[in-house]
C-alpha positions in Angstrom: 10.1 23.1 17.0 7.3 25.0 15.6 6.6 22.1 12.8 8.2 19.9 10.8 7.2 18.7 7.0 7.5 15.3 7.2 6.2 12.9 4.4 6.2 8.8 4.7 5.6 7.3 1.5 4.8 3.7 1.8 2.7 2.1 -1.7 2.6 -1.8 -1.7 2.1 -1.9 -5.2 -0.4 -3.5 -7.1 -0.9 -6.2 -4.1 1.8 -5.7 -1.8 4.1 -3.2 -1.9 6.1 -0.1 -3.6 7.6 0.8 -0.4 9.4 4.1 -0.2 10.6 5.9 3.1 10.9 9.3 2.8 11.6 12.1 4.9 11.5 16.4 4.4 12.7 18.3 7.4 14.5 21.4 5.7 11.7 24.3 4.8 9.9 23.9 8.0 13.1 23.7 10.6 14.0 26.9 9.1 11.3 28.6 9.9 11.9 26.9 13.8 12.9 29.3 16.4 16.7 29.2 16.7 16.6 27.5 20.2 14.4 25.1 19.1 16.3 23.9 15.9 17.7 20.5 15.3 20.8 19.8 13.2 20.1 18.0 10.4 22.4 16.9 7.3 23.2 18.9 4.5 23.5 17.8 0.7 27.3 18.3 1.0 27.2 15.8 3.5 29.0 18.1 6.5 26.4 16.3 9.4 27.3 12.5 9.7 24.4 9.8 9.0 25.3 8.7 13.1 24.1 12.3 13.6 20.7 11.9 11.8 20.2 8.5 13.0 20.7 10.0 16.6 17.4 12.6 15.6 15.1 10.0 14.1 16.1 7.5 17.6 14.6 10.4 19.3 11.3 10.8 17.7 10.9 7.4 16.9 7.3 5.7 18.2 8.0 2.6 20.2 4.7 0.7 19.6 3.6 -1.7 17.0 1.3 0.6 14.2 -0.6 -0.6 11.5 -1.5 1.4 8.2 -3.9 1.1 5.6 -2.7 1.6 2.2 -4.6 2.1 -0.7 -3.2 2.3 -4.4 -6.2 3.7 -7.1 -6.3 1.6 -10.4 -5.2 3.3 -13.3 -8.9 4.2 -14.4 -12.0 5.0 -12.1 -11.8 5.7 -8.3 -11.6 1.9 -7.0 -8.9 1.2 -5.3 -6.7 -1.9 -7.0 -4.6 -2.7 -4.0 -5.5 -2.5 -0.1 -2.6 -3.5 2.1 -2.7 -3.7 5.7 0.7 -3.3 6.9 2.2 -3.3 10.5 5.5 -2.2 11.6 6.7 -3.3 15.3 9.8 -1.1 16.1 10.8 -3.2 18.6 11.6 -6.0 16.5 12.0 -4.2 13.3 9.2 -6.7 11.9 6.9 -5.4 8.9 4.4 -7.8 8.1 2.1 -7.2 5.4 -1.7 -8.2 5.0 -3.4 -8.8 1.2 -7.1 -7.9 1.2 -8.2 -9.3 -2.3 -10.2 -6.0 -4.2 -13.2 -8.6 -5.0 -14.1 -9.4 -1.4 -17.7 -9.0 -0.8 -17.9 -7.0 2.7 -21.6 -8.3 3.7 -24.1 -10.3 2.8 -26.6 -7.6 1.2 -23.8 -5.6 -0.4 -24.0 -4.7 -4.0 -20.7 -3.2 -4.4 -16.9 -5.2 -3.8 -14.6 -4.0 -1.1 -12.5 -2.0 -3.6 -15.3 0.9 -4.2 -14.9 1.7 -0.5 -12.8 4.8 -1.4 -15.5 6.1 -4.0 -18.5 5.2 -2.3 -17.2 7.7 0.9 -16.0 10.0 -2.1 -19.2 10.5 -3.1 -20.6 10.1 0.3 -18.2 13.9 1.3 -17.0 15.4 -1.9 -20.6 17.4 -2.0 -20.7 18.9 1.4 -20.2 22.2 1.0 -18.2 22.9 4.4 -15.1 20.5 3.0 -12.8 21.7 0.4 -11.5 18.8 -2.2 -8.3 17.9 -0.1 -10.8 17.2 3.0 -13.2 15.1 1.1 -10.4 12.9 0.2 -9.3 12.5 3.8 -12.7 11.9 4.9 -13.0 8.8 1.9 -10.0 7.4 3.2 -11.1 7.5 6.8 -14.3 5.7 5.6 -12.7 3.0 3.9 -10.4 2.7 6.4 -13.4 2.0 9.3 -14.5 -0.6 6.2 -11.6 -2.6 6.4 -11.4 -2.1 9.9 -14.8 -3.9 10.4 -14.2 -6.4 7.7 -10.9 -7.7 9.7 -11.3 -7.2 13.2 -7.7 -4.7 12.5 -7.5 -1.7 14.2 -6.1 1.0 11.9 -3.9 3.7 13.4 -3.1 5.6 9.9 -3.8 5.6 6.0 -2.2 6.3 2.8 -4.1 6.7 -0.3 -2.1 7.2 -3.9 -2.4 7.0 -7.5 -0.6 4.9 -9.9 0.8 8.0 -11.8 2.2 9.5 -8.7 4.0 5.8 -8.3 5.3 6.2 -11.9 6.6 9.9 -11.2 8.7 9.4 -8.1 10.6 6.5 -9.9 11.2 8.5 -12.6 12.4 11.1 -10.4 14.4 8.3 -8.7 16.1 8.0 -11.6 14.6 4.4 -11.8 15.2 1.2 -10.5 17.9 -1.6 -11.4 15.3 -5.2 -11.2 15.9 -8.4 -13.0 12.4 -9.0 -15.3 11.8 -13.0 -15.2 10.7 -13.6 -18.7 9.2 -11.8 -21.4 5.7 -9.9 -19.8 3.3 -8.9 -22.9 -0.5 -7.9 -22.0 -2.6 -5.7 -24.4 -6.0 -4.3 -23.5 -6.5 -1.3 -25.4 -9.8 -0.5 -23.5 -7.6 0.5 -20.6 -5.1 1.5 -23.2 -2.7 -0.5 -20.9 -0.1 -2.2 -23.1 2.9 -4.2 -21.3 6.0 -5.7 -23.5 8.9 -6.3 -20.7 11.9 -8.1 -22.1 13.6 -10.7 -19.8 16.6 -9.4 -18.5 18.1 -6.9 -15.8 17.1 -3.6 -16.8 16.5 -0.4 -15.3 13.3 0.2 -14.9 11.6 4.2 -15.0 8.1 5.4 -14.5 6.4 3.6 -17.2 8.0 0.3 -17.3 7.4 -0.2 -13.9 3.6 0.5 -14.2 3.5 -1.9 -16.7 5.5 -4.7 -14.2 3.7 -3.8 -11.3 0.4 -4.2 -12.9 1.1 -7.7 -14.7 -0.5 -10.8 -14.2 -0.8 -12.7 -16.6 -0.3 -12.9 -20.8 -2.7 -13.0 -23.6 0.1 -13.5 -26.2 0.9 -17.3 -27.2 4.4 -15.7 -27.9 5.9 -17.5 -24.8 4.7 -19.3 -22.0 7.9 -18.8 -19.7 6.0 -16.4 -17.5 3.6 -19.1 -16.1 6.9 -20.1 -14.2 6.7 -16.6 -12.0 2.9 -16.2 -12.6 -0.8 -17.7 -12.4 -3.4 -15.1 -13.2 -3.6 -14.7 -9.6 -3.0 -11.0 -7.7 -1.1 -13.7 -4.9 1.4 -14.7 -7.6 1.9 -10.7 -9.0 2.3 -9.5 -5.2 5.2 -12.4 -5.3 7.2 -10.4 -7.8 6.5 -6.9 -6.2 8.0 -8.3 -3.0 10.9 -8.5 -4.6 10.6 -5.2 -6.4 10.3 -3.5 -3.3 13.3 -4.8 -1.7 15.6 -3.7 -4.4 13.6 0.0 -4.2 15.0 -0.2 -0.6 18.2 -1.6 -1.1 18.9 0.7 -3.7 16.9 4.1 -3.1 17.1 4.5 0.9 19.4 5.2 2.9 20.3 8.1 5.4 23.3 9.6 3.1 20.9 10.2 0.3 18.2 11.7 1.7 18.9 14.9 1.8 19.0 14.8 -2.1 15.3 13.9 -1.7 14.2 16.7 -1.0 12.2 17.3 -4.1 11.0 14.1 -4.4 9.6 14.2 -1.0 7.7 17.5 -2.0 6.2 15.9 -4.7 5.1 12.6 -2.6 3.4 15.7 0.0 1.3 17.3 -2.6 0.3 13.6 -4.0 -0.8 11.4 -1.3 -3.6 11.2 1.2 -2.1 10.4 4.6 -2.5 11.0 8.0 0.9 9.7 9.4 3.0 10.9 12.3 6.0 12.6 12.8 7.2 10.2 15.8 5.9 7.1 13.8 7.3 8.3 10.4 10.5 8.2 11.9 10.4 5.2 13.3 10.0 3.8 9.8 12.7 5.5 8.2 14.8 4.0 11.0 13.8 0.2 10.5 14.8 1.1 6.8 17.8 2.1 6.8 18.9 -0.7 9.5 21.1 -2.5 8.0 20.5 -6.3 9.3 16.5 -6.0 9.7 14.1 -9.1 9.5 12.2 -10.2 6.2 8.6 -9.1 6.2 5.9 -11.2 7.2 3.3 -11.1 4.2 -0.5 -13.2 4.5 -3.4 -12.9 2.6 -7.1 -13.0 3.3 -8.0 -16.7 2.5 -11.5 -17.6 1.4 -13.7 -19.0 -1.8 -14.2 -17.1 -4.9 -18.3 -17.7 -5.6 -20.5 -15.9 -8.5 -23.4 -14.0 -7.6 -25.8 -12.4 -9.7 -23.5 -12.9 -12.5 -20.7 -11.7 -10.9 -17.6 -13.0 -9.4 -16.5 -12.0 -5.7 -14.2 -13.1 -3.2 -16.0 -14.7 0.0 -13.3 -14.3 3.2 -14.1 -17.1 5.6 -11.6 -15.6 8.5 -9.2 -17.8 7.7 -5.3 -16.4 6.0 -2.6 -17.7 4.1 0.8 -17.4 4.7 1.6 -16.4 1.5 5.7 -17.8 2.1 4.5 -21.3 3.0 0.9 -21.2 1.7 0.1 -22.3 5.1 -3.8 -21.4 6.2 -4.5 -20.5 9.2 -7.5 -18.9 11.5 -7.4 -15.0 11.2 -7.5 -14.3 15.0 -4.2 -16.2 15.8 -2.0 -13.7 12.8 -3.8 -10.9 14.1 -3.1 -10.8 17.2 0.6 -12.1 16.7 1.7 -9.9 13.8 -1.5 -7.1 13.9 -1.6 -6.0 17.0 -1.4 -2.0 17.4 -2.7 0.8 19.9 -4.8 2.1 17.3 -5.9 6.5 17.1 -8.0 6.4 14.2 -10.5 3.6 14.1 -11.1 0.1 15.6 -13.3 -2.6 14.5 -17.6 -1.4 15.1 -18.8 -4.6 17.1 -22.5 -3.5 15.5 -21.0 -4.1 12.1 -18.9 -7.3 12.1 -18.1 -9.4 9.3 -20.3 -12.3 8.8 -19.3 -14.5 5.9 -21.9 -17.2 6.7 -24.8 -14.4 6.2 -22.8 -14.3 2.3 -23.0 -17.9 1.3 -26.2 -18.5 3.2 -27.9 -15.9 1.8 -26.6 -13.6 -0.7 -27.9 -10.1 -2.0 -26.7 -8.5 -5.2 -29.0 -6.1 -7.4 -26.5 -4.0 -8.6 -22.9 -4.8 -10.2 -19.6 -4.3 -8.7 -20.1 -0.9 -8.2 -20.6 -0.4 -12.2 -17.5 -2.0 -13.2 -18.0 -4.7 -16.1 -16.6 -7.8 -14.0 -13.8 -8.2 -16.3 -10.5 -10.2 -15.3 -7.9 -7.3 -16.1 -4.7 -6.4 -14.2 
């Protein structure tokens, strides 16, 4: 096969998950010699979804991978969400890794762990021998080797989006069905980000799901129902986009309709930074479409929020918290149950390992979080 367009899109929204599988085989195929050709389904449906299942079993990677995904907030080039997620095809296990976007990466950092992306932006975007496209790559690598050394997690492969491209391939979706748990109001008209949600099953397109996605808490004393489903907390907000996700799987993919993504899985190519494989994209789309697959496994970084310099980080003590059972537990032991991978793009630098006894001990700050204005926003 002379190539193959292939496009995995997987966003864990706004502190987990959106999680969307896609897959584009037809443009490229055609251009395929003849002998080399697979036969892949058509939108009228004539190949069977055995017949596809049968190609993606034969591309499909067979060891454990791990990703980096990043989701830029809706303003500036921090990214609000950093997800470490691993996939094990041989058990069909996903389990999912919150790194909180205030976490302090060293002792004499200035900046939070959230401004990796724009700090290697502005690191590549001016060398002349890179075009725009490559700069962005080269960011996401960067941050990527951050987070790597932060964790101790090797990281095979990365995926970088934007929170409008989110909003556009729901709308093109033709939204999502989702049951809203009680009335969500938010105004900040500084991010001109304004969320009124209704209680109720509704279907949700582009812009109400922004709006879900990115709520955390109220600052109307309209109703106080939401503090049921919600603390302030990005723990309690990733929660509710668990459960998003899994009705954007259980209603979006499946083999049978993805031929009729076709467009959709353009668009998702031109918008989103990633290096993924062919072999391992497959694999994905498998575990999604099987129909009796596990639940995901979903931690997050545990540690102590402290203030310094006037300004509020998140200290990680290498300890994690099962975020089902609120269970803590010491990093090492998750990692190398539910993190373990063979990893092509970066491992952990041994000459710069997290130490967050250098942070409480002795803490540096002379700048602000990377010139942000330390508010508490969504």
């Amino acid at each position: 096969m002379k190539s193959v367009k292939l496009i995995f899109l997987c966003s864990f929204i706004s502190g987990i998950i959106l999680f969307f599988t896609g897959i584009f085989f037809m443009a490229d195929i055609r251009t395929a010699s003849p002998d080399n050709q697979q036969t892949l389904p058509t939108p009228s449906g004539n190949t069977t979804d055995t017949g596809l299942k049968d190609t993606i079993d034969s591309y499909a990677g067979k060891d454990p991978i791990n990703f980096l995904v990043l989701i830029k907030e809706a303003s500036g080039l921090n990214t609000d969400t950093i997800i470490i997620a691993n996939y094990n095809p041989e058990t069909k296990q996903i389990s999912l890794l919150t790194v909180p976007r205030d976490t302090k990466p060293s002792g004499n950092a200035s900046y939070k762990i959230n401004s990796f992306y724009y700090l290697g932006l502005k690191k590549y975007e001016n060398k002349k021998e890179l075009s725009q496209y490559e700069a962005k790559h080269k960011a996401t690598e960067y941050t990527a080797q951050s987070i790597s050394n932060l964790t101790g997690i090797s990281i095979d492969y990365y995926i970088y989006l934007e929170i409008d491209t989110i909003k556009e391939i729901v709308d093109r979706l033709g939204g999502v069905y989702f049951d809203i748990p009680a009335d969500l109001k938010y105004t900040d008209p500084t991010q001109k980000l304004y969320i009124n949600l209704k209680k109720g099953y509704q279907l949700l397109d582009g812009d109400k799901t922004e709006q879900f996605l990115r709520f955390r808490k109220s600052n109307s004393r309209a109703s106080s129902e939401w503090k049921k489903y919600y603390d302030g907390s990005d723990l309690k907000r990733t929660e509710m986009q668990i459960k998003f996700v899994n009705e954007l799987i259980k209603q979006k993919v499946n083999l049978l309709q993805l031929p009729k993504l076709i467009p959709i899985i353009n668009y998702a190519f031109d918008n989103v930074i990633t290096n993924v494989s062919l072999s391992d994209t497959l694999s994905l789309v498998n575990a999604f479409t099987e129909s009796s697959r596990p639940e995901m496994n979903t931690f997050k970084l545990y540690g102590v929020d402290k203030r310094i310099d006037n300004i509020d980080y998140f200290i990680y003590i290498n300890k994690v918290e099962n975020t089902k059972t609120n269970k803590v537990i010491n990093s090492k032991e998750v990692f190398d149950t539910y993190f373990a991978s063979k990893s092509y793009l970066v491992i952990p630098d041994k000459n710069k390992s997290y130490d967050f006894e250098s942070i409480l001990n002795n803490p540096s700050n002379s700048e602000t979080d990377t010139y942000g204005d330390n508010a508490d926003k969504p």
